[in-house]
VEXVO-219223 format. One record per residue (C-alpha): x negated, y negated, z. Coordinates in steps of 0.1 Angstrom, whole numbers, padded with zeros to 4 digits, always signed. Example, Ala and Ser with C-alpha at 12.3 -4.5 7.8 and 13.67 -1.06 7.14 Angstrom:
residues 2
-0123+0045+0078;-0137+0011+0071;
***
This chain:
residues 280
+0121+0831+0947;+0098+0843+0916;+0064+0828+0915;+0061+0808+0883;+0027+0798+0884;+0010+0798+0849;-0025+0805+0840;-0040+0778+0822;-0076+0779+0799;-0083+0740+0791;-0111+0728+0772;-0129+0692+0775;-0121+0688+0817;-0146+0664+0821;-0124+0632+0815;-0094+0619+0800;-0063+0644+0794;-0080+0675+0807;-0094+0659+0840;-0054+0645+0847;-0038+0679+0834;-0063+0702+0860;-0055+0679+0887;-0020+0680+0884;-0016+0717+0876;-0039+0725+0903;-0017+0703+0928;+0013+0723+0918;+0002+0753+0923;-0010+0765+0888;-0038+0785+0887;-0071+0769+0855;-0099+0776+0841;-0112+0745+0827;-0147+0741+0805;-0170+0719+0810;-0203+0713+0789;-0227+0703+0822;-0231+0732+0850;-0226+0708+0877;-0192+0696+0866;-0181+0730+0863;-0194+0738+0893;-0180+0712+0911;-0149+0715+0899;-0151+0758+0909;-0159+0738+0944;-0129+0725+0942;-0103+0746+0928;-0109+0773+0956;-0089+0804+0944;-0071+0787+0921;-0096+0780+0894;-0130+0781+0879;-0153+0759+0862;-0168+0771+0831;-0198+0759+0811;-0187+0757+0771;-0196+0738+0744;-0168+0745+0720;-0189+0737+0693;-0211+0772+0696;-0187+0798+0695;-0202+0825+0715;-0202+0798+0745;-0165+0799+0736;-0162+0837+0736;-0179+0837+0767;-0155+0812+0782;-0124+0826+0776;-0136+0859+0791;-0146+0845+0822;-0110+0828+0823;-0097+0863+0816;-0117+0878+0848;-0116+0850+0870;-0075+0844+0865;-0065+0879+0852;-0044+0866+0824;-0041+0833+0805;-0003+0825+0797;-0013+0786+0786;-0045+0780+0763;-0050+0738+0758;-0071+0728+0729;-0082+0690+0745;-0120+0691+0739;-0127+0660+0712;-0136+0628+0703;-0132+0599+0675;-0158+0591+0655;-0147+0553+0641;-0159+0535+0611;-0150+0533+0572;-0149+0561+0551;-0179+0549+0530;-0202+0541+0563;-0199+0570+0585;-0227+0596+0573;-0222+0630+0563;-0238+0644+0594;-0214+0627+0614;-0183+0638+0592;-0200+0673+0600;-0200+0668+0635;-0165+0658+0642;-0149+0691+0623;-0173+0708+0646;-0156+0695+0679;-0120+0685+0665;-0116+0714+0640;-0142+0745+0642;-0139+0740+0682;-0106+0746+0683;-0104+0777+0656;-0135+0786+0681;-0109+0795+0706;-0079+0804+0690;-0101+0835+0679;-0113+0839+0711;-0078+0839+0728;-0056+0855+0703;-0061+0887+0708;-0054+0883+0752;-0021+0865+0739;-0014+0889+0713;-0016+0919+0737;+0005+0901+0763;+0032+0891+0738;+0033+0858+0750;+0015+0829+0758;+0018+0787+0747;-0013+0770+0725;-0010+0735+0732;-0034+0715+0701;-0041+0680+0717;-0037+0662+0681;-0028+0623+0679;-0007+0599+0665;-0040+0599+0637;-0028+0638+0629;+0008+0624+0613;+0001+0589+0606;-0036+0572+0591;-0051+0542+0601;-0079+0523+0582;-0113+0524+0599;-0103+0565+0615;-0100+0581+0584;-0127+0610+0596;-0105+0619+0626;-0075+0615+0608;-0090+0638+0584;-0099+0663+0618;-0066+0654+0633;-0045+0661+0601;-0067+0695+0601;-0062+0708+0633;-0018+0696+0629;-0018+0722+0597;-0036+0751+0615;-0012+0743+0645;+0019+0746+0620;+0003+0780+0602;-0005+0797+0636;+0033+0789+0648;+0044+0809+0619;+0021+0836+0624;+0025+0841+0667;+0065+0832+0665;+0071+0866+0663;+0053+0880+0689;+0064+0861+0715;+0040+0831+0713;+0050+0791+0714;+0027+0765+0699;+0029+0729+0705;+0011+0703+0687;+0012+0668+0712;+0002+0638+0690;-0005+0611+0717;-0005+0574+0712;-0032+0554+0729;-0037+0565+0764;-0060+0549+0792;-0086+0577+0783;-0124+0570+0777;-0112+0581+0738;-0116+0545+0725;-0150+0537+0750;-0177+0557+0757;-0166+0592+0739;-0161+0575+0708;-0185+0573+0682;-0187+0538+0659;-0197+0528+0629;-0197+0495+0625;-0180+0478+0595;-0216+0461+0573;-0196+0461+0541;-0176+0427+0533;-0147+0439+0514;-0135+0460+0548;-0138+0433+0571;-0102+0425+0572;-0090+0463+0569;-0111+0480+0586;-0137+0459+0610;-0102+0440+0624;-0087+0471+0632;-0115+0482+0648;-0121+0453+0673;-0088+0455+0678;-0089+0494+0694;-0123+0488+0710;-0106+0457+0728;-0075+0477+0736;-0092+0499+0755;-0086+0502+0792;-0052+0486+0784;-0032+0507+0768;+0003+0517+0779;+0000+0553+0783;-0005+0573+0812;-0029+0602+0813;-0011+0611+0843;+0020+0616+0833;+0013+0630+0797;+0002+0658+0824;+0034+0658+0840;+0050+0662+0800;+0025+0696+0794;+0036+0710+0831;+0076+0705+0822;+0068+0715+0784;+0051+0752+0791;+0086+0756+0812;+0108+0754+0783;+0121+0785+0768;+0122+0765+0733;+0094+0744+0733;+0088+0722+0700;+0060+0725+0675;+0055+0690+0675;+0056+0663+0703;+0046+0628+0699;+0038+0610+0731;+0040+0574+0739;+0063+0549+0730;+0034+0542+0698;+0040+0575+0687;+0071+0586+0687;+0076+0548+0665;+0046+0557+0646;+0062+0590+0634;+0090+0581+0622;+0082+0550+0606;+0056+0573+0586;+0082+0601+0579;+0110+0577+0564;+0088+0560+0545;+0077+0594+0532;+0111+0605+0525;+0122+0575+0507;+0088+0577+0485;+0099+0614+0480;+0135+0608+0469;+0119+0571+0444;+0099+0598+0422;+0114+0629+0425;+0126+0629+0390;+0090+0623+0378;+0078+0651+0404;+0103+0676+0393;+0096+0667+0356;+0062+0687+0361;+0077+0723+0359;+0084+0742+0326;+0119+0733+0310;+0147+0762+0323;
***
């Protein structure tokens, strides 16, 4: 029988989505190379892996951590065929309230991080003509929420480079996935969030209520890190994998409440939208 064990380079291993998709691979026989940004969890987790893996200090906010990274990957595992972009956080609060140094630093994690090591990867990928980019975005990269409009913002970001690079890699043999999760028992809404909280009076019911109500859904929502890790192992396995996957029972809802409602605001003014072009 052919040995189809996949090489996997996974960013943000330390909890959450990565630490559930290293364990799993690495029970089935997988082979990773997961980043970490302290020397002891990566070391641990080299520890660990045995020769099936290595830890890898990278903060995928300075790019030539990244570079270094994925070039340790390449050496330690010989060849990358899956590349996971998980590494991010939510920064929470109203538009108005969160400060301009914070907007700054989640495109660093959620956007440049990413871009960080598509650059670093693509040309190992390229070469190989083939290889599967999976974008960890959310249910908050289709689908906006008051009180997360800077990750939306990230989230929406990092979907439309996900969407470009499919176009561009198609051809050479290259899949990309974006998997828009739903809430997941992850520390996402706890202690790797960042909140603002809601001083203004005119956003208490919009945006202060919605945001008690994700801090007190945390810890209980329905979706399963685990087997969200069991969806990536089955999806890299596909020979047609899709561009876009929502996950959870929140999502997939989510997205197609928010494209019908698109489509019928679409076809109510498309006579005024089409009126904008130069008589024929």
């Amino acid at each position: 029988m052919a040995n189809t064990s996949k090489h996997w380079f996974i960013t943000g291993v330390s909890t959450g989505f990565g630490a559930a998709l290293a364990d799993l691979l690495l029970s089935r026989g997988d082979k990773v190379a997961a980043t970490f940004r302290q020397p002891q969890q990566a070391e641990a987790f080299t520890q660990k892996a045995g020769n099936n893996g290595v830890g890898l200090v990278c903060d995928v906010t300075h790019e030539e951590q990244v570079k270094a990274a994925v070039a340790g990957a390449i050496d330690a595992l010989g060849h990358l065929d899956v590349v996971v972009n998980n590494a991010g956080y939510g920064s929470l609060g109203s538009i108005e309230e969160i400060s301009a140094a914070e907007v700054q630093r989640q495109f660093e994690v959620n956007v440049y991080g990413p871009l960080h090591v598509l650059r670093a990867v693509l040309p190992h990928l390229r070469q190989r003509r083939s290889g599967h980019i999976i974008n960890i975005t959310s249910i908050g990269g289709l689908k906006t929420f008051p009180g997360v409009g800077v990750y939306n913002a990230s989230k929406f970001a990092l979907e439309a480079i996900g969407e470009s690079l499919a176009q561009q890699v198609g051809p050479l043999g290259i899949h990309v996935t974006n998997i828009e999760p739903s809430g997941f028992r992850t520390d996402w809404a706890g202690r790797s969030a960042n909140v603002v909280i809601t001083a203004i009076d005119d956003y208490q019911r919009t945006v202060g209520e919605n945001l008690k109500g994700i801090q007190s859904y945390s810890g209980k929502q329905p979706g399963d890190p685990q087997r969200a890790a069991q969806i990536m192992f089955d999806l890299v396995r596909q020979p047609n994998p899709p561009l876009h996957l929502p996950i959870g029972k929140a999502a997939v809802r989510g997205a197609r409440e928010k494209f019908m409602a698109l489509l019928q605001e679409l076809e109510s003014q498309a006579e005024l939208g089409n009126s904008a072009d130069f008589p024929e």
